[in-house]
N, C-alpha and C positions, 0 to 999 in steps of 0.2 A: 504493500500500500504506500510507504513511506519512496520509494523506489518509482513509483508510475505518480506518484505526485512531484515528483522531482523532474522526471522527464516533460510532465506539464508546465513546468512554471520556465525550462528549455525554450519548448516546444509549443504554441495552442494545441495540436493535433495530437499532444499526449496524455490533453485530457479525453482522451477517446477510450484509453483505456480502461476506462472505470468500466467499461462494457462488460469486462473481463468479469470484474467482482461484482454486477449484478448477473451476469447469468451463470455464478455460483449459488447466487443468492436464491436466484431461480430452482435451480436444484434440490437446494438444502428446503428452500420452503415445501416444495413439491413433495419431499421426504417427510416432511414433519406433518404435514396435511393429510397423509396415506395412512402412518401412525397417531391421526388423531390428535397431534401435539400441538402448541402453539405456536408460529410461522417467527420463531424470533430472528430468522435468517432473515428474515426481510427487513427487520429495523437496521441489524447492524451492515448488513448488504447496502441501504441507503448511509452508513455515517462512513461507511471505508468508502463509497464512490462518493458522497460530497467532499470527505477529505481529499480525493486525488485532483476534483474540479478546483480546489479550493484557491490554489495559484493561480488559475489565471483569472477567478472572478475577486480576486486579491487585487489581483494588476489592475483590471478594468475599476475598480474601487477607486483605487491611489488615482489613473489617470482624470476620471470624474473627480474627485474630491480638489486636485494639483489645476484641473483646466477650468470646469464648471461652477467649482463651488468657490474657491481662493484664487481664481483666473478672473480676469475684465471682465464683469459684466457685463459691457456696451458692447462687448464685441464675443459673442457667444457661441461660439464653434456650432453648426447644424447638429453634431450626433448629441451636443449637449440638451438641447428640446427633443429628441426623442422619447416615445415609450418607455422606450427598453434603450438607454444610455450606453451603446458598447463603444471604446475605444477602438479594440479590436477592429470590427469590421467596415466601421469608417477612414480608417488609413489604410484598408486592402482596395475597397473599392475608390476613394477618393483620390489617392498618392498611387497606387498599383494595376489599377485599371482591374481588379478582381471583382468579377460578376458573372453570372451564368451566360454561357454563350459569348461574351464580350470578347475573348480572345480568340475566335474563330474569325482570325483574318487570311486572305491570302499569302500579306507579307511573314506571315509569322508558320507559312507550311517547311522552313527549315526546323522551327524546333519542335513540332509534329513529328519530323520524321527523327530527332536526337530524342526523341521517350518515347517511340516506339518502338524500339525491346522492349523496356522495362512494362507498358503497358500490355503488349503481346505475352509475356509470360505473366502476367496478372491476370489476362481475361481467360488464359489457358488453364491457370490454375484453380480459378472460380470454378471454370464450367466442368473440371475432372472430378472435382471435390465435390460438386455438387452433386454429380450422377452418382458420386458413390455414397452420399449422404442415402440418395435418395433410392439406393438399394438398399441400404442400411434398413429407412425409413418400412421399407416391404419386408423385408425377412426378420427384422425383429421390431417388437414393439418399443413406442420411447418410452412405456413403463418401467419395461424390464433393465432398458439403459437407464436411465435414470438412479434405480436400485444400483446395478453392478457399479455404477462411479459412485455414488455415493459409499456404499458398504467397500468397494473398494479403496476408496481413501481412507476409508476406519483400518481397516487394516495395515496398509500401506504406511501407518503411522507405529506402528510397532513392530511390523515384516520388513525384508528385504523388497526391493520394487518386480523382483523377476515372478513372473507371470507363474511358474512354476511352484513355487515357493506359495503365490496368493492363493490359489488353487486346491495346494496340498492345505491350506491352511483353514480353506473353507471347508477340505472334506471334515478334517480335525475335529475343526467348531461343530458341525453336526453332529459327528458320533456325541459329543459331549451334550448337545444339546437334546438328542434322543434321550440320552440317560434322563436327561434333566426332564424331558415331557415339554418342551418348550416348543411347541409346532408351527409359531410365528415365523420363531427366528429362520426353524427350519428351510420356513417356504419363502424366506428373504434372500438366503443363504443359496436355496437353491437356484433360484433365478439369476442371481447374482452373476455364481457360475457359468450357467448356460448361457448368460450375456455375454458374458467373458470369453467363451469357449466360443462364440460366434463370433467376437471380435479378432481373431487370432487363430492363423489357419492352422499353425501349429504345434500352437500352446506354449512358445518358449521365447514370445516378446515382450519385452518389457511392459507393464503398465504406464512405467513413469514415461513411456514415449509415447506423444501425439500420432504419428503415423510410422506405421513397423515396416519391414522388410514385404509384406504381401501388396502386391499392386493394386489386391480390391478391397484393402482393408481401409475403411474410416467410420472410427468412434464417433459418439456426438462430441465430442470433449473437440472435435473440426467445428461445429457449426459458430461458434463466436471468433473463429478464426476469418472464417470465408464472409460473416457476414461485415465484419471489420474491414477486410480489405477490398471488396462490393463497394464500400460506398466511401473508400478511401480512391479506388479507382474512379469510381462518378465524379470522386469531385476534383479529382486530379487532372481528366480531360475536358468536362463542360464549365466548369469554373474557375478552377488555378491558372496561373502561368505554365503550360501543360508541360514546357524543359524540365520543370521541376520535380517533375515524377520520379524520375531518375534515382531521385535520393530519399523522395516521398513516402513510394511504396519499399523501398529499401529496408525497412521496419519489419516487414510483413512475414514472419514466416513461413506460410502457403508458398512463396515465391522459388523459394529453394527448396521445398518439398518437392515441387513440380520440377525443379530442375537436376534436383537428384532422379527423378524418376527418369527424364530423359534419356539423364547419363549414365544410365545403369541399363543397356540394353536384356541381360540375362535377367532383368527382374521385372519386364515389360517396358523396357526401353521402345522408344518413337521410333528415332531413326541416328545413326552414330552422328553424319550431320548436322543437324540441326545442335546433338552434344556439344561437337568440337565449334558452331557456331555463340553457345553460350560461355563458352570456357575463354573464347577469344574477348569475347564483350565483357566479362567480368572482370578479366585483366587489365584490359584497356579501357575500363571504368576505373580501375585502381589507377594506373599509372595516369592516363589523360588524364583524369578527372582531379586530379593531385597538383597538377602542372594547370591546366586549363580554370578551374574553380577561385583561387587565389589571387588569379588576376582579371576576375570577372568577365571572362567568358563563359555565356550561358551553356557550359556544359550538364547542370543540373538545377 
């Protein structure tokens, strides 16, 4: 929490991630509402994501308080009469020409084509992720995911992360909880597993990793990923300065999921091509981009 509030008070676009800690939050309520409990995931869900906002609606404070309130009166900046007072977005669009659509010029089809890699393996990576969400979506219920990640993190917090290990540890807990007559836990427990055992072709990948070694494996534990970098791409090509993607969606990592899977032909690799085309670009985003950036050439 203390860690994605920092990258916000960097960044505006790092308060995005509180995404992250409400659809934990989502989870953990979903679980307590199953068991009848009270949804306290969702209070403290909302105080770890307003702490992560809290930088930049910090910033926008100081700027209003510094311009509007203790600045000339007689001469009242426009976003100071606004509704909704942001600093922010009045020096994007007023100083930077940021507005939807506003940067679809002709003159500007060079830096369309300098962020388009980085958009081409962003929209690549959406729509992979997606399909296999949404076999996910058909073959198992979000019930049952829901249970295996949450019972899986209880675990996870006192086991090793290896999938082997949770597994062996789920069958454990049942024998124990047959003695016990506990037929809750059992049928928690069970599901859990069979979640599990669905999520992982071959039983010996890690939990703690978002996407394993199997080319049609995607947990839900993708979908706050895909949907983060969705509308991190939207607003990277109809709104931003669209060169800027380069380093925008850079954050994201769906991007090098998808680019690992590329480059891994023996694990359902594309094509070696397109590989050795990504391996070139990411090098020569290191180096150009290193040489180029510094001295304010829109290379990102």
């Amino acid at each position: 929490m203390i860690m994605l509030a920092l990258s916000g008070s960097a960044r505006s676009n790092g308060a995005l991630n509180a995404g992250y800690i409400c659809f934990e939050a989502l989870l953990q309520a979903y679980d307590a509402a199953i068991q009848k409990k009270r949804p306290m995931a969702l209070v403290t869900g909302f105080l770890r994501s307003t702490f992560v906002f809290l930088p930049f609606f910090a910033f926008q404070a100081y700027g209003y308080l510094n311009i509007c309130v203790h600045g000339d009166t007689d001469e009242l900046r426009p976003w100071c009469k606004a509704k909704l007072p942001l600093l922010y977005s009045f020096i994007q669009s007023h100083y930077w020409g940021v507005g939807f659509l506003r940067y679809f010029q002709v003159k500007q089809l060079p830096n369309f084509l300098l962020a388009s890699p980085a958009l081409s393996l962003a929209v690549y990576s959406i729509v992979h992720y997606t399909k296999l969400l949404h076999q996910l979506f058909q073959s198992t219920s979000i019930h049952e995911q829901i249970i295996a990640i949450v019972d899986g993190r209880l675990v996870e917090a006192h086991e090793s992360s290896d999938v082997a290990t949770v597994l062996k540890s789920e069958i454990s807990t049942g024998l124990h909880n047959k003695k016990q007559g506990n037929t809750e836990v059992k049928k928690r427990k069970s599901v859990a597993a069979s979640a599990a055992s669905a999520a992982s072709l071959d039983g010996n990948t890690s939990t703690g990793r978002i996407v394993g070694d199997n080319k049609d494996e995607c947990p839900l534990l993708v979908l706050p990923f895909i949907l983060h970098l969705t509308f991190m791409t939207f607003t990277a090509f109809f709104v931003m300065h669209v060169q800027v993607s380069t380093r925008f969606l850079s954050a994201s990592p769906p991007i090098y999921w998808a680019a690992s899977r590329i480059l891994a032909p023996a694990r359902g690799g594309s094509c070696k091509r397109w590989g050795y085309f990504i391996i070139v670009y990411f090098v020569a985003y290191i180096l150009l981009g290193s040489l180029l950036f510094p001295n304010f050439y829109p290379f990102t």
